[in-house]
N, C-alpha and C positions, 0 to 999 in steps of 0.2 A: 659479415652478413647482417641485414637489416632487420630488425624484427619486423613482424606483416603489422600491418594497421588494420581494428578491428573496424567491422565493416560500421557497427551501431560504435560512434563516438561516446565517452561517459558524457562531455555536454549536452546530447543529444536526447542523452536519455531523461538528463538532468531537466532539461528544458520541457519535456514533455512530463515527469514527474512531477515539475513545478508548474505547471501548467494546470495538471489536471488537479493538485491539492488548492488550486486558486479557487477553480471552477467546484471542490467540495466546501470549501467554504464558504463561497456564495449560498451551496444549496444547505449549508446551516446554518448562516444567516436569513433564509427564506422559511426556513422551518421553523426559526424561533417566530420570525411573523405570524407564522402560520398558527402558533400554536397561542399565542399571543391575543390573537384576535378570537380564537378559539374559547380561551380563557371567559377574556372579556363579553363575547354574543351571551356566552350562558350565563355569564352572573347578570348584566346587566338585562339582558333582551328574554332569557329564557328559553334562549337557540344554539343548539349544536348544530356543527358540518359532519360528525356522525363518523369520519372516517380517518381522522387529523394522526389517531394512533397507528394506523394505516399505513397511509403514508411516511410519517415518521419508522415505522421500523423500515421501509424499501430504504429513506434517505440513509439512516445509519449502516445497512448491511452494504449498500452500493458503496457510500463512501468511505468504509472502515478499510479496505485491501491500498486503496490510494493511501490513508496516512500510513500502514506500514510501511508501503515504498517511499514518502516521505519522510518517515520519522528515520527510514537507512538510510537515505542520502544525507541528513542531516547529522548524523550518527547518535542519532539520539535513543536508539532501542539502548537495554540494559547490559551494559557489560558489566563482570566482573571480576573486578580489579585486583580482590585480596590478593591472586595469586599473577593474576598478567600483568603487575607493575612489576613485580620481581625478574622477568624475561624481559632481554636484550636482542635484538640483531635476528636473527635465524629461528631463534625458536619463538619469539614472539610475531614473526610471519607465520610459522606454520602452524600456532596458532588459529592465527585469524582467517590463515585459509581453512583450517577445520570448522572455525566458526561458521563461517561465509558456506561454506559447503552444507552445512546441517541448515544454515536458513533458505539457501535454495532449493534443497531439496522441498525443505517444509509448504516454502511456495509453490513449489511445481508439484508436491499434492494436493494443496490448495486447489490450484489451477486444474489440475483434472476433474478434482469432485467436483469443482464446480462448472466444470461442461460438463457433467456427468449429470447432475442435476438439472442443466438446463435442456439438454435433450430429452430427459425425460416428458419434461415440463410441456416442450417443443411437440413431443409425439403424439401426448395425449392431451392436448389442447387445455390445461389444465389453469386453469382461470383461480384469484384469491376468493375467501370465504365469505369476506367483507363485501359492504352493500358495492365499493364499485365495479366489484368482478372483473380486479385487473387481468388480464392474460400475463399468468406469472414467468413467461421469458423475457419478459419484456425488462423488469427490474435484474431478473438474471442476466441475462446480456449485458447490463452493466456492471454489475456485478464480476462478471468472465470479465469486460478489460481492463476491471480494477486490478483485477486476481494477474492478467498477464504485465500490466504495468508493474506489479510488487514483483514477477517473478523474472522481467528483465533489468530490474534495478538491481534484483540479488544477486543475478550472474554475471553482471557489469562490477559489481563490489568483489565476486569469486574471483573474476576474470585481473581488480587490482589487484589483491591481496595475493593473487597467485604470482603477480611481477612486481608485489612489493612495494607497490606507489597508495601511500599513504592511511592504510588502513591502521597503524596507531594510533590511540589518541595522541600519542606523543611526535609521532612521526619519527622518531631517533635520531632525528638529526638528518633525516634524508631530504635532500632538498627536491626530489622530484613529488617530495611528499603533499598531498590535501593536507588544507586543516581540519582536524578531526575527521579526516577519514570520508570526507563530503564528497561527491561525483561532481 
């Protein structure tokens, strides 16, 4: 019997994962302009934009859930080795699907509090405090599909690790394996 093909491919995911950490690092490399000329208005001109810290915390809180999902596909979050270099074969899968399971879950509460917050936000029209009285779902919302971008990367990594394609750093010699566990 065939196994089923999952509907979201890992390239798929991949692609959109790497897509969207393209699209956060543009927006921090606009921030450091931003913050740049920011610098420079007031030392040299004696003029602030007033809001530059503002902005700066929406761009890190929107774009922090993208580099986790990034930094999983790349398998760059922290593992530790002392003891999972020691497992071989079988129990260094089930391992990593224990891993992969505690970070998805972690994601998909991520992912709740944060529509949980953004309805709130939503219901009561809840604007920031700062002079530009953003309407705060707005950075929420991005926020929420940074938050489901990390938490369909994490269950595309469950979803290897539970059939054993390449979630070791070492791969054990499995040739269906990723290197380093990558989507």
């Amino acid at each position: 019997m065939e196994p089923e093909e999952s509907v979201v491919s890992p390239s798929v995911v991949s692609s959109i994962g790497g897509g969207f950490a393209i699209l956060s690092g543009y927006a921090f490399i606009g921030l450091s302009f931003l913050i740049v000329a920011e610098v420079a208005a007031r030392k040299l001109f004696g003029v602030s934009f007033q809001s530059v810290d503002e902005i700066s915390g929406y761009v890190v809180a929107v774009v922090s859930p993208f580099a986790f999902a990034y930094a999983l596909m790349m398998a760059a979050h922290t593992r530790i080795d002392i003891f999972y270099g020691r497992f071989r074969g079988r129990s260094k899968q089930v391992l990593d699907v224990a891993a992969c399971l505690v970070l998805a879950g972690v994601a998909a509460f991520m992912t709740r509090s944060v529509w949980q917050v953004l309805l709130i936000s939503w219901k009561f029209g809840t604007v920031s405090i700062g002079i530009l009285s953003i309407p705060l779902w707005i950075p929420q919302s991005l926020w929420f599909l940074g938050s489901i971008v990390f938490l369909a990367v994490a269950v595309v990594q469950l979803a290897m690790a539970a059939r054993g394609i390449g979630t070791a750093p070492d791969g054990d010699n499995d040739p269906n394996a990723t290197p380093n566990g990558t989507l």
